[in-house]
N, C-alpha and C positions, 0 to 999 in steps of 0.2 A: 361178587354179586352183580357186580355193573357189567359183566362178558354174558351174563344170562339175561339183561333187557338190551343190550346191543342184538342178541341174535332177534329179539322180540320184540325190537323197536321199528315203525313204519315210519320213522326221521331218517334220511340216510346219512350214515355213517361218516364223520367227519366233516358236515360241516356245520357252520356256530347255533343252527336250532339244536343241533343233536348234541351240541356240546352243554349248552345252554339245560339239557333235557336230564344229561347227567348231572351234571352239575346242580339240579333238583332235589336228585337222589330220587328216583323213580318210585321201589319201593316205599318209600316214606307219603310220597303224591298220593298213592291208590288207596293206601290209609286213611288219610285223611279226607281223601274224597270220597271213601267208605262209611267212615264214620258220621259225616256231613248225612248223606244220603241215610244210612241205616237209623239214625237219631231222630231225623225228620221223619222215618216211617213207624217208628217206636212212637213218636210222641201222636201220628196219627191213631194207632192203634189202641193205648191207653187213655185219648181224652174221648175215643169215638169222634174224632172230629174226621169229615168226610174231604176227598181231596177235592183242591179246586187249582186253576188255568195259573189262579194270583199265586199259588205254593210252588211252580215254578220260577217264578220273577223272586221268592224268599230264597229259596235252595240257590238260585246263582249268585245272587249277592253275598252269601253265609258260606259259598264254597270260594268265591273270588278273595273272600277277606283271609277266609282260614288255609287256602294255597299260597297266598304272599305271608305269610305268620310260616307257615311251614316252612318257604324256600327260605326266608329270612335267617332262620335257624341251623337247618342244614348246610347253609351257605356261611355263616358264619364260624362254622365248624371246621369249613372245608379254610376259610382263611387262616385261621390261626393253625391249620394241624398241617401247612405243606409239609416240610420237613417228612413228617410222620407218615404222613400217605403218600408219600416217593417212593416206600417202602412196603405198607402194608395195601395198598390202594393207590397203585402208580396210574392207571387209565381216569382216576379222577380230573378233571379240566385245568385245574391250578398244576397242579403236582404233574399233568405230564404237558404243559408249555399251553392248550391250546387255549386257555383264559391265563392274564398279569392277575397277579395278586390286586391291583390297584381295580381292575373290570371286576374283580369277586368284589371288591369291597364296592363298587357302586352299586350291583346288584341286591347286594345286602344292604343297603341305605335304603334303595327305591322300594324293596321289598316290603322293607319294615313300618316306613311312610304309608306306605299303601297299605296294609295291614290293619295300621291304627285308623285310617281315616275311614277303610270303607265298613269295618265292625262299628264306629261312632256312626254312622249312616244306616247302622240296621238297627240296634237295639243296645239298652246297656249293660244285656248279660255276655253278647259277642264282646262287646269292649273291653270287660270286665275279662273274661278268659281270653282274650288275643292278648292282651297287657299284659296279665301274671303269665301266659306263655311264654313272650317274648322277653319277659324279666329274667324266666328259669333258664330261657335258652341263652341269654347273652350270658350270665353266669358261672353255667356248665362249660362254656369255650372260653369267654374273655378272660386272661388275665387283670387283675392280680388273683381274684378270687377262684377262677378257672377250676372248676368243682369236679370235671370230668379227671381229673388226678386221685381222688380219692374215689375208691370204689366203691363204697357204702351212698357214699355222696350221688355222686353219677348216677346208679342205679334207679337212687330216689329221683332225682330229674327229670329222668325218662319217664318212670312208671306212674309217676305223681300226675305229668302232663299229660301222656295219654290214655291213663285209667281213668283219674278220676275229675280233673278238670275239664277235659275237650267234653268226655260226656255230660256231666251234671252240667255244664256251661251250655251245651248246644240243646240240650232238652228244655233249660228254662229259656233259652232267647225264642225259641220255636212255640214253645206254652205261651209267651210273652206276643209271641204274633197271633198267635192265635185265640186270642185274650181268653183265654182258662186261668183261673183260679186257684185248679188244687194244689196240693203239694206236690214233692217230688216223688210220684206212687213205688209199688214196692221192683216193679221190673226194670225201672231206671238204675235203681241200686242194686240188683242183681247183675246186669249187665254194666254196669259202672267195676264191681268189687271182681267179675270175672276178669273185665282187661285188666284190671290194677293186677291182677296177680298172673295175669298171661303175660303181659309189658314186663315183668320183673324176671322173667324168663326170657327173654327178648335182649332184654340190659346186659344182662349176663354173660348169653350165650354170642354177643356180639362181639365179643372180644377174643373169642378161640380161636379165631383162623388168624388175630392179629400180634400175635406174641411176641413175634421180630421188633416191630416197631417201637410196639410199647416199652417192650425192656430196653429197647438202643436210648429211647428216650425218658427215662423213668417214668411211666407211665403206669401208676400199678391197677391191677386189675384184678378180680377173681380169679382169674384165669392163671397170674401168674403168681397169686400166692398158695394157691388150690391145686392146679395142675388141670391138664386138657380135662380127662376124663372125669376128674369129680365134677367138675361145672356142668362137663355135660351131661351128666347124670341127674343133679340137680337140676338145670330146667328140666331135662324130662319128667320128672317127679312133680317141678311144679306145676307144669304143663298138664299133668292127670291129676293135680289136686281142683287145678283149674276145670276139667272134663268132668271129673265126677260129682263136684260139687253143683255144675250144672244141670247132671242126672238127678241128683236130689231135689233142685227146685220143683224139677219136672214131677218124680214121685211123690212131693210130697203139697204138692200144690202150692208153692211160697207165693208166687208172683203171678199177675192179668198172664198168662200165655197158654198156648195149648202142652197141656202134658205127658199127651203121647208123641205127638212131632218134637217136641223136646229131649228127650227121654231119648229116643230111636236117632233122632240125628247126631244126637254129643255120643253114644255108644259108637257109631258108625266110625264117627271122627277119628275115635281114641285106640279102637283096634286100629285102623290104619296107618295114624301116627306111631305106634308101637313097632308096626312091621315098616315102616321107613327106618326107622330108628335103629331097626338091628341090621340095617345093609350098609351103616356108618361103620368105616375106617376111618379112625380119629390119627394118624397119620398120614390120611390124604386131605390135604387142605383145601380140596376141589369138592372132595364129600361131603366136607363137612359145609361148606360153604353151601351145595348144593342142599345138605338139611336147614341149613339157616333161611334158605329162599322156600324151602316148605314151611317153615312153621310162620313167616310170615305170610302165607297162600289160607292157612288154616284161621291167622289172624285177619286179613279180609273175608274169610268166609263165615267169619262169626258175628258178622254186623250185615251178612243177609240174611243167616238162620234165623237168630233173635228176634230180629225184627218180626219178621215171617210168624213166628210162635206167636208174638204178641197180636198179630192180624187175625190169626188163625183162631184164637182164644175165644 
């Protein structure tokens, strides 16, 4: 994953911003600076509230909080798993020399700090979801408890955090600046229940290219009680339960959005996604890596469509 944002990285190559940059975990950054932005335009959309000069000075604060909540997590993953990513993820910063274990872990301190003070500074449903974030993410890595060992466990982790907490969280802190009243309308929870079951495909399939590792280290996985290609069958399955069930909102009117841009854009997606998916050699662990980095492209592009639908509407 990290040899596909080196080629695409404008940091150059080796030295400590670009390591610093991996060490982020890229992928994971454009997520959540996705999600930041997409949330904020969804919640314009459904209160009809119009933009103003002041919703940028909200969006940086809300994405500086939620980028240090992210690196926090990711970094503290990359501490505890050297061993592991020597193996499965050698170009990682700890794992190949160019950060100490001891530099990860002050990043993960400074991160975390920062995190919590600058979500207390916004509102208290950022505080509220940057906490239980960073509660699930030290749990899933830290030992004793280190949850990413159990598969069922882990999974939940992930998809819990970025299905349905970063949303439902970043919609009320956003409603909460924008002092609306209503509830949480029904397109929040569409677009909440589509990541929770995209993220679960995501949890999954993120463990296929890493089999060595995990088994050297009893690490179990889907993966490795399932075998490569059921896994990756199952995301793909979940992945169009995820696409169609979107087609349904759209036909059947469920949620504030427009139902033909809905309807036309998730068809669009999912034939495409289909015909990626049968140019996988699940013996090339480049291909298949290079699918993992699509279906996470397909996941930032679901938090511009949405959004869009809900404007559109």
């Amino acid at each position: 994953m990290n040899q596909f944002y080196q080629q695409n990285s404008p940091i150059f190559p080796g030295s400590r911003l670009y390591a610093f940059w991996k060490f982020s975990r890229p992928h994971t950054i454009i997520g959540t600076s996705l999600s930041v932005l997409g949330l904020y335009l969804l919640t314009l959309g459904v209160t009809s509230t119009s933009f103003s000069n002041v919703h940028i000075w909200h969006i940086l604060r809300t994405w500086a909080a939620c980028i240090s909540g992210n690196i926090y997590i990711v970094g503290l993953n990359q501490v505890e798993d050297v061993e592991i990513d020597k193996i499965n993820k050698p170009d990682l910063p700890i794992a190949s020399g160019e950060f100490t274990r001891e530099q990860g872990n002050l990043i993960v301190i400074i991160t975390g700090i920062l995190a919590l003070v600058l979500s207390w500074l916004n509102s208290p449903f950022l505080l509220g979801m940057v906490t239980v974030s960073l509660a699930i993410g030290t749990a899933y890595s830290l030992p004793p408890i280190r949850l990413k060992q159990f598969p069922f466990w882990a999974a939940l982790c992930i998809f819990s955090v970025r299905g349905s907490i970063v949303n439902l969280g970043l919609f009320l802190h956003f409603n909460w600046l924008f002092q609306r009243s209503q509830g949480i309308p029904a397109a929040v929870w569409v677009l909440t229940v589509f990541i929770l079951v995209f993220t679960f495909a995501i949890a999954i399939f993120k463990d296929i290219p890493d089999m060595e590792g995990d088994k050297l280290y009893n690490i179990t996985t889907f993966t490795l009680q399932l075998g490569q290609q059921a896994v990756f069958h199952l995301a793909l399955w979940v992945l169009t339960v995820s696409y169609v069930g979107m087609i349904f909102v759209g036909m059947l009117r469920i949620a504030e959005v427009n139902p033909i841009f809905l309807f036309i854009s998730h068809i669009i997606v999912l034939i495409i996604m289909w015909r990626q998916s049968r140019r996988v050699d699940l013996e090339d662990k480049n291909a298949i890596s290079r699918f993992y980095q699509f279906i996470w492209k397909l996941f930032f592009l679901e938090y511009l469509i949405f959004p869009l639908a809900c404007i559109l509407a």
